[in-house]
C-alpha positions in Angstrom: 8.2 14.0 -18.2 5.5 11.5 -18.7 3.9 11.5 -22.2 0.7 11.7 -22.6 0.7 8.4 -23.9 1.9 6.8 -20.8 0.4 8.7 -18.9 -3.0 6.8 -20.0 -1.5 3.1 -19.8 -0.6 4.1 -15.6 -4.1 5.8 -15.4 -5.7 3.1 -16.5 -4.1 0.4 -14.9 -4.8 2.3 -11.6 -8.4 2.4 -12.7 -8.5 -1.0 -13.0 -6.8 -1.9 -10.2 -8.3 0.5 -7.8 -5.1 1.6 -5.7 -2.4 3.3 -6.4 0.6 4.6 -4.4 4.3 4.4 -3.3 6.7 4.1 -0.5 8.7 7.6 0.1 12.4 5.9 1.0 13.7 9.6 2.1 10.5 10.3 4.5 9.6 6.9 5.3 6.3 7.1 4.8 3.7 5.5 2.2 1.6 7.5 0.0 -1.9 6.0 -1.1 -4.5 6.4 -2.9 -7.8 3.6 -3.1 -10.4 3.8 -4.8 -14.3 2.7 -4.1 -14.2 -0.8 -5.6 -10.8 -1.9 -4.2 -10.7 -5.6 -3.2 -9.7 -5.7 0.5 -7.0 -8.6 -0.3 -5.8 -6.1 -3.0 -5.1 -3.3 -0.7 -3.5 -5.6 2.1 -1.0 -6.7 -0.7 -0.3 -2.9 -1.8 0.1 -1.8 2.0 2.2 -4.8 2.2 5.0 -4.6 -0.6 5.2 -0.7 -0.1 6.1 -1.6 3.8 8.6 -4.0 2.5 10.7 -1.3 1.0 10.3 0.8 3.7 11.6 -2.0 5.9 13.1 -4.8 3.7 15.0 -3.4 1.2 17.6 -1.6 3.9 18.2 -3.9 6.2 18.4 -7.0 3.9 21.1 -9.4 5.4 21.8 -7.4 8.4 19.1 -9.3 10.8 19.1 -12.9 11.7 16.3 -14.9 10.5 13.8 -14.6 13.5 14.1 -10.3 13.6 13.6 -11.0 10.0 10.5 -12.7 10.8 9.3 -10.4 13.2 9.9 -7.4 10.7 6.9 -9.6 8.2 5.0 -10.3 11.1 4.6 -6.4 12.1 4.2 -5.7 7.7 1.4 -8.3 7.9 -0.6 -6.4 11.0 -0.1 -3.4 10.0 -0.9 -4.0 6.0 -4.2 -5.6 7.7 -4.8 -2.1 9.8 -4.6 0.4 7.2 -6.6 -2.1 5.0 -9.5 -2.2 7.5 -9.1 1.7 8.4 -9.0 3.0 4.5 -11.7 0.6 3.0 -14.0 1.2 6.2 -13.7 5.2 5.8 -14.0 5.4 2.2 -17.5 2.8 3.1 -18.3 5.3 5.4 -17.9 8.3 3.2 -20.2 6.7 0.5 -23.3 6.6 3.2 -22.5 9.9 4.4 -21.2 9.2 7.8 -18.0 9.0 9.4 
């Protein structure tokens, strides 16, 4: 149970920060929110380390150094994607077209 206390530090770090989310290890999937004046560099970083868990974390030491590679090569387009496709939506949304 989050006190109210802390409850106001998290909110207002994700004010400031403009993005907020998580990476679901059970479901595999990543779970976002951005907000209007997130920094596209910012959001490429947050889609970036929540794919790392997804993909990093559980196969840390099985794969030889190229698949390794590989894996941060894919995290690195697809950060990039979801970047583009999130921040041009929300632009979108704010001139009331889609």
């Amino acid at each position: 149970d989050m006190a109210s206390e802390d409850f106001t530090i998290w909110r207002v770090g994700m004010d400031l920060q403009q993005f907020w989310g998580f990476a679901d290890l059970d479901n595999h999937h990543v779970h976002a929110w951005v907000g209007d004046g997130a920094l596209q560099a910012d959001v490429i970083h947050f889609f970036a380390h929540e794919l790392s868990h997804l993909f990093l974390d559980e196969i840390d030491g099985e794969l030889s150094d190229e698949d390794r590679a590989d894996i941060v090569g894919f995290i690195a387009r697809q950060s990039c994607s979801w970047a583009r496709q999130v921040l041009k939506r929300k632009a979108a949304d704010r001139n009331g077209s889609l």
